[in-house]
PAZAPA-4460 file (N, C-alpha, C; in steps of 0.05 Angstrom, whole numbers, plus 32768, in hexadecimal, padded with zeros to 4 digits):
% residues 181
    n_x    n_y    n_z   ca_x   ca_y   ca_z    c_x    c_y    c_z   seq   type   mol
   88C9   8676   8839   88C8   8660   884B   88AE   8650   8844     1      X     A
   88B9   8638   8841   889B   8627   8848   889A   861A   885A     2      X     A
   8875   860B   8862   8874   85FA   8879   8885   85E9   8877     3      X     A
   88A0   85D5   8867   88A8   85B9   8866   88C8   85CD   8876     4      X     A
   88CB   85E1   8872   88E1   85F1   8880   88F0   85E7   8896     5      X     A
   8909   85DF   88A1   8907   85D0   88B9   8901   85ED   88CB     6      X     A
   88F4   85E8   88EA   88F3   85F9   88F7   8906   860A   8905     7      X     A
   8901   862A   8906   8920   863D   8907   8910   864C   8920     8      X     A
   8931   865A   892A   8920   8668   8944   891E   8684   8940     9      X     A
   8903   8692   893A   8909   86B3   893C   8906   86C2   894E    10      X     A
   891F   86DB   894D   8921   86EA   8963   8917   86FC   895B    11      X     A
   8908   8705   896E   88ED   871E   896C   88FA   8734   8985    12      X     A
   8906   8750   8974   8906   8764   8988   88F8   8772   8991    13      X     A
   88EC   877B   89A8   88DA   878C   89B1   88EC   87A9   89BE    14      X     A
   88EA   87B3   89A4   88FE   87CD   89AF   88EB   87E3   89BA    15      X     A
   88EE   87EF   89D5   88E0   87FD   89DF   88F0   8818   89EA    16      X     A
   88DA   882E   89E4   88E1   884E   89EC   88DF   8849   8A05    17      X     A
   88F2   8840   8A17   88E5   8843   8A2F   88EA   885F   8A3D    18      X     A
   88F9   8865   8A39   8902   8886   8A47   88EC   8895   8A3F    19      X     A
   88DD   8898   8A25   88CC   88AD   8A21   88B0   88A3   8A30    20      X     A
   88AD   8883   8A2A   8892   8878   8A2C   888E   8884   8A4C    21      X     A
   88A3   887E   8A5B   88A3   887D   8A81   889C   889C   8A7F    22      X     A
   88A9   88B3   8A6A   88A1   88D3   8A69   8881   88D5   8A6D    23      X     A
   8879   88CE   8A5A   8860   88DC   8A4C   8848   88CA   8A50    24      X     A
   884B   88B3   8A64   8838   88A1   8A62   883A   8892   8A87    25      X     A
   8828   889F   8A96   882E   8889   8AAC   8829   8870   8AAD    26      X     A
   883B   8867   8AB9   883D   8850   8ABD   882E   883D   8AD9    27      X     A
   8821   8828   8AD0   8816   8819   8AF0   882D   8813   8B02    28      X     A
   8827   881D   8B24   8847   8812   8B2B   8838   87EC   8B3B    29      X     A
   8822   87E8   8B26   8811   87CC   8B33   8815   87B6   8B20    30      X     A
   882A   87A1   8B12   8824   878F   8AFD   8808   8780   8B01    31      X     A
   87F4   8782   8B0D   87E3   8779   8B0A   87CF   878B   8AF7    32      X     A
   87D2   87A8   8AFB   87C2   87B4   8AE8   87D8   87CB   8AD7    33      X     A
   87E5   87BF   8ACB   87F2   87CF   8ABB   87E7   87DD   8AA7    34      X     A
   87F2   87FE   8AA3   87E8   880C   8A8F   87E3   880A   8A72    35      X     A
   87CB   8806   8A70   87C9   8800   8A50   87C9   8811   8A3D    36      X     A
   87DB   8808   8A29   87E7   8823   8A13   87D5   881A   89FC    37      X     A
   87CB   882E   89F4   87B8   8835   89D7   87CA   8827   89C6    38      X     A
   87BD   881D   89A5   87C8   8819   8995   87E2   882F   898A    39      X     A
   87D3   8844   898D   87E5   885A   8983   87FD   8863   8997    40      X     A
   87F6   885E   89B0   8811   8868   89C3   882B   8843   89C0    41      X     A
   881A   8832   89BE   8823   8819   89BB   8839   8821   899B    42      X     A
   882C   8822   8986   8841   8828   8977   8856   883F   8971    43      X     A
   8850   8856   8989   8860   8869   8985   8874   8860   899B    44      X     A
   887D   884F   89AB   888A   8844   89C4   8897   882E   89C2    45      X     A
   888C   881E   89AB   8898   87F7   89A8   8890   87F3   898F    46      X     A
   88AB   87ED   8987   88AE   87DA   8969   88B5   87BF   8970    47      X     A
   889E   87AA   8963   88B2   878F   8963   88BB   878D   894F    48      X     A
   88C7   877F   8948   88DF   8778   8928   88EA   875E   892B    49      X     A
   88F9   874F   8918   8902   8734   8913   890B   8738   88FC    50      X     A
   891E   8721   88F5   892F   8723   88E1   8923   8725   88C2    51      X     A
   892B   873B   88B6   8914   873A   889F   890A   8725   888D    52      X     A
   8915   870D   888F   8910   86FE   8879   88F1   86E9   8889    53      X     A
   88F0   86F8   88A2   88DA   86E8   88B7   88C2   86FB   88BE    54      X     A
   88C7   871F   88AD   88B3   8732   88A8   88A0   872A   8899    55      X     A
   888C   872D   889F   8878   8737   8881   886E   8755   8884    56      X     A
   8873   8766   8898   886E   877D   8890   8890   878C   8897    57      X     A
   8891   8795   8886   88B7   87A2   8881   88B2   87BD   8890    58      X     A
   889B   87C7   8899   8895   87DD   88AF   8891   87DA   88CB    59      X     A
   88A3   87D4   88DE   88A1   87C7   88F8   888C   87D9   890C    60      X     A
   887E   87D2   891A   8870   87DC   8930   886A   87CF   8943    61      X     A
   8857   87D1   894F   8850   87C4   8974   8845   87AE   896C    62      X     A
   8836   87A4   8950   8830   8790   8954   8842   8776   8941    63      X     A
   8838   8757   8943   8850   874F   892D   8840   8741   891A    64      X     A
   8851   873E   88FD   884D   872B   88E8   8860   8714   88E0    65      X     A
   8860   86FD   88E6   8870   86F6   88D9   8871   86E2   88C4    66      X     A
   8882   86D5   88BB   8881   86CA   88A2   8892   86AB   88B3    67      X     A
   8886   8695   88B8   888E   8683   88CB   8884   8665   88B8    68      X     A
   8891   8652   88C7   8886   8638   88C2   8878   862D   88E6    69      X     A
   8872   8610   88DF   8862   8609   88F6   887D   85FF   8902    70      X     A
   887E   85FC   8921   8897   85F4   892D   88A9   8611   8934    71      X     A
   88AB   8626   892B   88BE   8636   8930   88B3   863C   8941    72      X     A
   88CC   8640   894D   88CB   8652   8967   88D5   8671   8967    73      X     A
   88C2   8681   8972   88C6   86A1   897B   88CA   86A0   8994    74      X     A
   88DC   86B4   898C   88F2   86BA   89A7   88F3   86DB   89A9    75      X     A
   88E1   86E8   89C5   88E2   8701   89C7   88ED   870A   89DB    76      X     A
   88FF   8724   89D9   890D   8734   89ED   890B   874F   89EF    77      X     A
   8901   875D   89FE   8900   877A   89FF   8914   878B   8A07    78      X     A
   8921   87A0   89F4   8933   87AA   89FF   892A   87CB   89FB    79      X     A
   8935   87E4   8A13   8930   87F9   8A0D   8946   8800   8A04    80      X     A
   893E   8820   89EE   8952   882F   89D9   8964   8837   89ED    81      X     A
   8969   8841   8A07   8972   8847   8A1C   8973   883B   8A34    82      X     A
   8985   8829   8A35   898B   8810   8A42   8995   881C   8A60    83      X     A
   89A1   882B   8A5B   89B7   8837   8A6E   89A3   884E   8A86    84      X     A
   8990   8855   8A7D   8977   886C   8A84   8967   885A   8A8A    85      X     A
   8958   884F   8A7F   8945   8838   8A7C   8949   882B   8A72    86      X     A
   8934   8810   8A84   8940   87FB   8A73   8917   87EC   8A72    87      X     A
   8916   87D4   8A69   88F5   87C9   8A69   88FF   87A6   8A60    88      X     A
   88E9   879F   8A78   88E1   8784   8A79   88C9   8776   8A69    89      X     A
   88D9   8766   8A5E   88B7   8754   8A56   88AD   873F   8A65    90      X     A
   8899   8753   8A77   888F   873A   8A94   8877   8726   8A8F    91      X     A
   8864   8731   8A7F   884E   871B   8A78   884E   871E   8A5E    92      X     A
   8837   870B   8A50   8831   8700   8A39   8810   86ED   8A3A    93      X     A
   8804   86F6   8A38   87E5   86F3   8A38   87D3   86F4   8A29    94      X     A
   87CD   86D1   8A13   87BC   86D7   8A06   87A4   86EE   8A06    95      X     A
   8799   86F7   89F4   877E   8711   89F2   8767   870C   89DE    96      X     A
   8777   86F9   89CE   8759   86EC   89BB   876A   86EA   899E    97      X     A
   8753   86E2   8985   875B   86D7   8971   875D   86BA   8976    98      X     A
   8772   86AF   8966   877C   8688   8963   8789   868D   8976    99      X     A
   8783   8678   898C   8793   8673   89A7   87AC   8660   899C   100      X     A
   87A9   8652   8985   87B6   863F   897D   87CA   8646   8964   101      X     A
   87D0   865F   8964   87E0   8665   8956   87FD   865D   8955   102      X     A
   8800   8666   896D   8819   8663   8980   8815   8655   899B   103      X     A
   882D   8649   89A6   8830   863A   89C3   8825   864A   89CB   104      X     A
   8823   8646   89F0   8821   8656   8A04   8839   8667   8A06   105      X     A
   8847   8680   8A06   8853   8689   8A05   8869   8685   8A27   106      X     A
   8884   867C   8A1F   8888   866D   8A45   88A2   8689   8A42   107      X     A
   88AA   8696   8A5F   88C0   869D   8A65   88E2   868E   8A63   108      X     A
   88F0   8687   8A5C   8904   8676   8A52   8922   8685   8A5A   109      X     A
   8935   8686   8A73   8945   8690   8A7C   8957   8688   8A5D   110      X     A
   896D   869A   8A5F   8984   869A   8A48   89A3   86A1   8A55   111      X     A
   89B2   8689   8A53   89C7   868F   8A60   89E6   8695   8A47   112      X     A
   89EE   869E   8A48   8A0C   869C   8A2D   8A1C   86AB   8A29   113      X     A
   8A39   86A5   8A28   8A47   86B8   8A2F   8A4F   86C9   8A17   114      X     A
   8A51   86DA   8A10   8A4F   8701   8A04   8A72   8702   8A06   115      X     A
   8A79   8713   89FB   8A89   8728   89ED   8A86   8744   89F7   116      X     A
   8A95   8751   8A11   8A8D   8766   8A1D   8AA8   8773   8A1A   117      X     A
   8AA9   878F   8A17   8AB8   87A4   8A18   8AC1   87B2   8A32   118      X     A
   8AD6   87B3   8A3D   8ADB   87BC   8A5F   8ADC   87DF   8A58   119      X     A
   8AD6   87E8   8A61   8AE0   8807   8A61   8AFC   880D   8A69   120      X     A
   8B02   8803   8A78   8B20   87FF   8A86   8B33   87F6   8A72   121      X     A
   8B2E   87E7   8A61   8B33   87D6   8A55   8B3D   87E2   8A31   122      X     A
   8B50   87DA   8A24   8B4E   87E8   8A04   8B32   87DC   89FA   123      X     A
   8B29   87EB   89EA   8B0E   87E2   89DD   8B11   87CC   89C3   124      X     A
   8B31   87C1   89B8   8B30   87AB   89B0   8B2F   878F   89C2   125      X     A
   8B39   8794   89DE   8B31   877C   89F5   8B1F   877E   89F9   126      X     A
   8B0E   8768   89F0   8AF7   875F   89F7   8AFC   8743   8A07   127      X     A
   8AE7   8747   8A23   8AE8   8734   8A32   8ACB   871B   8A33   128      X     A
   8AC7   8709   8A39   8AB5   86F0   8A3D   8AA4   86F4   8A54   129      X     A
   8A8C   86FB   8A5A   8A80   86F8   8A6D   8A64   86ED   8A69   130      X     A
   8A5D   86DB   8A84   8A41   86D1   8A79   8A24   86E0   8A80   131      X     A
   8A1E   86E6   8A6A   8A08   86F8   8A69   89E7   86EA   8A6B   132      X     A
   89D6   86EC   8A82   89C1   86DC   8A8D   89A8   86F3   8A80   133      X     A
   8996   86EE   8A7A   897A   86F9   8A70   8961   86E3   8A73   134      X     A
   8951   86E8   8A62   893C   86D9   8A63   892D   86ED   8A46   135      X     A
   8913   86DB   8A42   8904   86D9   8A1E   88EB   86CF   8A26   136      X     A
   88DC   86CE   8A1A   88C7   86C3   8A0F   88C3   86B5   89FB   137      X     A
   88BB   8694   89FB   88BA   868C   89E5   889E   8677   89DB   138      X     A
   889A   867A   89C6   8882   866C   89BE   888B   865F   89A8   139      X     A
   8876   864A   899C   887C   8638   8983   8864   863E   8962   140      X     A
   8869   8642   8955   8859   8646   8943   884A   8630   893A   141      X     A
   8826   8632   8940   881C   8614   893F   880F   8610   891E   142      X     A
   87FF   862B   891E   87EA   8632   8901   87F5   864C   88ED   143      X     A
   87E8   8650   88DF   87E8   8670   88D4   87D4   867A   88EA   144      X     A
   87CC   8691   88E0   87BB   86A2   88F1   87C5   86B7   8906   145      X     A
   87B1   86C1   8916   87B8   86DE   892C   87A7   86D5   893D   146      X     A
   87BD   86DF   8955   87BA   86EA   8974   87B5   8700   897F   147      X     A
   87A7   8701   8990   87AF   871F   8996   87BF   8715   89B7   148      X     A
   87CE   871C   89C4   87E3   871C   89D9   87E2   8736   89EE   149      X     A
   87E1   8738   8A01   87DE   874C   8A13   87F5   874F   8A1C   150      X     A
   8814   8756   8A15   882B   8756   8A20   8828   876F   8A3C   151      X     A
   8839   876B   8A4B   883D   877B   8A65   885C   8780   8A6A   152      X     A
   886B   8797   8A63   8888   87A8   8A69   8889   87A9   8A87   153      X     A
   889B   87B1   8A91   88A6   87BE   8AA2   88B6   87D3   8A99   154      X     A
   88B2   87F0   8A97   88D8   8802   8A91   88D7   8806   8AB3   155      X     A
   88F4   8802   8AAF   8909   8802   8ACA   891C   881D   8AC7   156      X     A
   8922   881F   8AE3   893A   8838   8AE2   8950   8820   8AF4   157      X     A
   895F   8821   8ADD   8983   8808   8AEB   8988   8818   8AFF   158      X     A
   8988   8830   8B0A   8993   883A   8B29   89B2   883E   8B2E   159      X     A
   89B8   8836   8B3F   89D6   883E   8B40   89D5   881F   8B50   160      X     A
   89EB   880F   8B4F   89F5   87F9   8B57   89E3   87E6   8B5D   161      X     A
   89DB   87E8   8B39   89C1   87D1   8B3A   89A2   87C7   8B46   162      X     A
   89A2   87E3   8B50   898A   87EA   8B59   8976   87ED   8B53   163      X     A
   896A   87DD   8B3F   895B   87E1   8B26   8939   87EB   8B32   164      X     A
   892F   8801   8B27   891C   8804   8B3B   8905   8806   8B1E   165      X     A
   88F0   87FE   8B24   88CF   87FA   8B17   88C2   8818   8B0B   166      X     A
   88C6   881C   8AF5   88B4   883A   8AF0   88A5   883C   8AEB   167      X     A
   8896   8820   8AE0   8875   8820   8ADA   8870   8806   8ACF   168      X     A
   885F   87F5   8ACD   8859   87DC   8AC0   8841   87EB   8A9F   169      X     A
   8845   87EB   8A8E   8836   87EA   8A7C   8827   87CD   8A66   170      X     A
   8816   87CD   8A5C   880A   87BA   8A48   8809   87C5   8A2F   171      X     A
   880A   87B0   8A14   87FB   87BB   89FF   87EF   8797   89F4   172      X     A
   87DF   879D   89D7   87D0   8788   89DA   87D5   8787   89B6   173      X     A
   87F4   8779   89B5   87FB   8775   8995   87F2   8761   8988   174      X     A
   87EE   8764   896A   87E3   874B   8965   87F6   873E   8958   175      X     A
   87F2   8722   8956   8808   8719   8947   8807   8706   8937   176      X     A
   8805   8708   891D   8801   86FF   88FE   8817   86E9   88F5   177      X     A
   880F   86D1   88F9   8822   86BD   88EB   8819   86B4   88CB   178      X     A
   882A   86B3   88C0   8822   86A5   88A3   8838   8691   889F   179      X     A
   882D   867A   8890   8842   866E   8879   8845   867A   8865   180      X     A
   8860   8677   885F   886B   8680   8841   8883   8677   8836   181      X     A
***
């Protein structure tokens, strides 16, 4: 990629252990002071990743690299390996130092569109249309350079009839490496 590139949007996964992380690590039940995870508990719990051709490091971990032009937009969503057990929110996003001007302000951005869903009831070649509502985080790529970002999770227990209940608010403090290329 180079800077004259027209601008593309990358999707950045924040895949998170949340079933083990909620095990072995308490959690704040306060989002104001959520638990802060070491570098090392941070990468044994959350990988971000993006499509490889937007890597510069081909070994994913907690924090990110990527390989961007000015104008793109990153687009992040957290999902846990155990969705159905736990599940985790990406509630804040808070510069921590480095180029403030790397990237936008990072804004919350609802996502509405309708999916391709499987009924249980249903043969598993009928697939039915339903509209599937979330929300992301997104920022714009302004410079090269690094941030450091203070992200803040939620893992949740989904409950029984949507009862989604809070099992701890955690932080970690990734950095994140833009380059042209």
């Amino acid at each position: 990629m180079t800077t004259s590139a027209a601008p593309q949007d990358i999707e950045v996964l924040i895949a998170v252990d949340a079933v083990t992380l909620s095990e072995e690590v308490h959690g704040s039940s306060n989002i104001a002071y959520p638990t802060m995870l070491t570098p090392a508990q941070a990468n044994k719990y959350i990988v971000m990743m993006a499509p490889r051709r937007f890597m510069k490091n081909p070994n994913p971990d907690s924090n990110l690299q990527l390989i961007a032009v000015t104008n793109d937009d990153i687009l992040w969503r957290a999902v846990s390996y155990a969705p159905i057990r736990n599940g985790v929110l990406l509630m804040a996003f808070n510069y921590a130092g480095g180029n403030q001007n790397v990237i936008s302000r990072p804004q919350l951005v609802p996502v509405y569109k309708y999916t391709k869903v499987q009924r249980v009831e249903d043969q598993p070649q009928n697939l039915t249309s339903e509209l599937y509502t979330d929300s992301r985080w997104q920022a714009t790529c302004k410079t090269e350079g690094y941030a450091n970002y203070n992200f803040t999770i939620a893992t949740t227990d989904p409950g029984n009839e949507g009862n989604t209940k809070v099992l701890g608010y955690y932080k970690w403090d990734p950095r994140i490496d833009i380059s042209f290329g």
